[in-house]
C-alpha positions as CSV (number, residue, x, y, z in Angstrom):
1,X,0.0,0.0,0.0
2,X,2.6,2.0,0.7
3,X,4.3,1.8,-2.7
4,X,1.1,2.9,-4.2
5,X,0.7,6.0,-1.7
6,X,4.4,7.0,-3.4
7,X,3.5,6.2,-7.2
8,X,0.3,8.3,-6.4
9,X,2.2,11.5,-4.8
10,X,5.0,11.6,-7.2
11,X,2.4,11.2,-10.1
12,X,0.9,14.3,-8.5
13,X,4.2,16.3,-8.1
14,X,5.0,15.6,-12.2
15,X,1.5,16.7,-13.0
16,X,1.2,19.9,-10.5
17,X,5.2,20.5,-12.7
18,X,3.2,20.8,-16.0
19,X,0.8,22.7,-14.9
20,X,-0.9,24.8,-17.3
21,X,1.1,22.7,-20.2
22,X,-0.3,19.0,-19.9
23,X,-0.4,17.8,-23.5
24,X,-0.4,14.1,-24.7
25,X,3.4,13.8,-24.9
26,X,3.9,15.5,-21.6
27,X,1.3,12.4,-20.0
28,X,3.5,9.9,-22.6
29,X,6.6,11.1,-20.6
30,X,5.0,11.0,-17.2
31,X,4.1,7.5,-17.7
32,X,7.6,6.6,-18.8
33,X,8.9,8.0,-15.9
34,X,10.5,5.2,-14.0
35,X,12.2,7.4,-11.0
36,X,8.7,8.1,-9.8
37,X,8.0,4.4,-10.0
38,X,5.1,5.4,-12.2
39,X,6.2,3.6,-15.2
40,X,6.0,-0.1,-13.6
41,X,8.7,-2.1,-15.8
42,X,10.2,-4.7,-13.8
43,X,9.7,-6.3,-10.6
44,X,6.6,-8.3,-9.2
45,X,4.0,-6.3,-10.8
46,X,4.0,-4.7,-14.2
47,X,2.0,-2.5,-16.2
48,X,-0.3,-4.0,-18.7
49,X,-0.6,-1.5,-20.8
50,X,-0.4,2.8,-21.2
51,X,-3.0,4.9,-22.6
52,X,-3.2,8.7,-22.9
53,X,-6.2,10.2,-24.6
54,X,-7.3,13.3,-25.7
55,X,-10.8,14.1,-25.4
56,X,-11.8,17.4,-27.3
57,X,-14.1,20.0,-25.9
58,X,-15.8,20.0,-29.3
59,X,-18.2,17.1,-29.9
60,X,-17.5,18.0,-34.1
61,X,-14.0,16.7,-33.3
62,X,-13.1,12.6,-32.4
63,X,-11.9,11.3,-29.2
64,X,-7.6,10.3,-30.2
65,X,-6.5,7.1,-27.4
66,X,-2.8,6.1,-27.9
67,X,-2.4,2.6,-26.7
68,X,1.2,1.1,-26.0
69,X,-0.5,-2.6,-25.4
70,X,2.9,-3.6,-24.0
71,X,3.9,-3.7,-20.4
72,X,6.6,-0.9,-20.5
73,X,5.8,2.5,-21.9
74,X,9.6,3.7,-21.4
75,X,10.4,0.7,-24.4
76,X,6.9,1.2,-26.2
77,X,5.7,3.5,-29.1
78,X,2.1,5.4,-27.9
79,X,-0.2,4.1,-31.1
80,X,-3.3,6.2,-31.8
81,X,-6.6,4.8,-32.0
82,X,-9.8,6.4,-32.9
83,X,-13.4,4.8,-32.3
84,X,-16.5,6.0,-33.4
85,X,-19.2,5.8,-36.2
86,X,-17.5,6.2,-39.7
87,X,-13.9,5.7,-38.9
88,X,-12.1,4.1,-41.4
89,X,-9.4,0.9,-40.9
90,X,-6.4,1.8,-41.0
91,X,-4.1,-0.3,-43.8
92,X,-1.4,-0.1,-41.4
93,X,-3.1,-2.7,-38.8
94,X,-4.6,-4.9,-40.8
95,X,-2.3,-8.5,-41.7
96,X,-1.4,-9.2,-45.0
97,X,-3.7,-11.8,-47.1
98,X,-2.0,-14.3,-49.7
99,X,-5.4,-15.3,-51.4
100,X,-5.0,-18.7,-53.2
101,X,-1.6,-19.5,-52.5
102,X,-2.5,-18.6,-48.4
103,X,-1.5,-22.2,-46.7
104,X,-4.6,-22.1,-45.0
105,X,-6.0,-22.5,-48.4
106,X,-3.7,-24.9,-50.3
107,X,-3.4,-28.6,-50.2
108,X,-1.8,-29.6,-48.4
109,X,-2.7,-27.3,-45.7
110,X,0.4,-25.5,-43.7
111,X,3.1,-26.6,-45.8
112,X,4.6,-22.9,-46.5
113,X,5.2,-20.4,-44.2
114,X,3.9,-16.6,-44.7
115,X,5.1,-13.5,-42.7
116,X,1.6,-12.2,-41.2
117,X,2.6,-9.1,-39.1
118,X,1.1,-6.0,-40.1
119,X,3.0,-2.4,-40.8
120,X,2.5,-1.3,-37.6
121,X,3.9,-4.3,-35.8
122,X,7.2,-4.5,-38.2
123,X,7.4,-0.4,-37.6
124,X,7.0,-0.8,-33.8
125,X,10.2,-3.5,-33.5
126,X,12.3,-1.3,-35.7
127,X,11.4,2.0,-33.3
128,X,12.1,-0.1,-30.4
129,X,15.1,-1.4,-32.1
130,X,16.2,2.5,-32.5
131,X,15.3,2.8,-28.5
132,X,17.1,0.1,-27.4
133,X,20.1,1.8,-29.0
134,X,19.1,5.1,-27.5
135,X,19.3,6.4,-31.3
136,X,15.3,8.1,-30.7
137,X,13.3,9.0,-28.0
138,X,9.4,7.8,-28.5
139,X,6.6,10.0,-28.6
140,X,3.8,10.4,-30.4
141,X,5.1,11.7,-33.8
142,X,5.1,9.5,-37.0
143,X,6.9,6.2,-36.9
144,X,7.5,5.2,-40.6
145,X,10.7,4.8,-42.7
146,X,13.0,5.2,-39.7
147,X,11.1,6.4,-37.0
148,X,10.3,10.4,-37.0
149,X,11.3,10.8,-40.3
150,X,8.7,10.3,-43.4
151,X,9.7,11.1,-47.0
152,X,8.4,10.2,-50.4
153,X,8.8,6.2,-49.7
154,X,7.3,6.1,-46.3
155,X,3.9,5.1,-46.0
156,X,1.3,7.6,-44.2
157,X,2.0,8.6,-41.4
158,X,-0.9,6.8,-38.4
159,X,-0.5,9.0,-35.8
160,X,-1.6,13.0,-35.8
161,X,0.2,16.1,-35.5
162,X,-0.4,17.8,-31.8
């Protein structure tokens, strides 16, 4: 209990710090922040997940979660998800399909092997690749072709400008 009392209070001191400036990266960094014990990345309990949102004061305007769906935010990239009525799917999450020659549809069945993992998954390892060797720190910017950098080759980016 008393651990949580700490996370609780020093979660309080890094907000009452941004006071006045709170945006989603600021919350991003707060949860990353593993002096405060906030960002929960080893030890006998760990984070499940992170999520920041932002929820506009115009109801014209959608609702914007980021998600890390990973148990450390300090290692994770923030990805941005938006619900609602008319949204589209974005082609970055959805797994590539192999039609006919699919093995689930050839006979024998399973005999090949295909690489299933969608854009954002394969962009995700390589940012966390980059974090690993301290070469980027993550936020909420785009992640394609190299991490915070897009150019003519690089799909769209997912995520929105702040």
């Amino acid at each position: 209990m008393e651990a949580a009392k700490a996370r609780f209070q020093a979660g309080r001191e890094l907000l009452q710090q941004q006071q006045g400036g709170i945006t989603a990266e600021v919350m991003m960094d707060i949860l990353r922040n593993k002096e405060s014990g906030i960002c929960m990345d080893s030890g006998g309990f760990r984070t499940t997940a992170s999520m920041v949102s932002i929820l506009p004061q115009d109801p014209t305007q959608p609702c914007i979660h980021f998600l890390t769906a990973t148990p450390d935010p300090s290692r994770s990239v923030f990805k941005p998800f938006i619900f609602g009525a008319g949204t589209a799917q974005a082609p970055q999450v959805l797994s590539p399909t192999f039609g006919a020659q699919d093995p689930i549809r050839t006979v024998p069945r399973f005999q090949t092997q295909v690489d299933r993992r969608h854009t954002l998954y394969c962009e995700h390892q390589k940012a966390l690749g980059l974090m690993d060797r301290e070469q980027v720190t993550p936020g909420i910017r785009s992640y394609w072709g190299g991490v915070g950098r897009e150019d003519s080759t690089s799909p769209p980016p997912l995520t929105l400008e702040m």
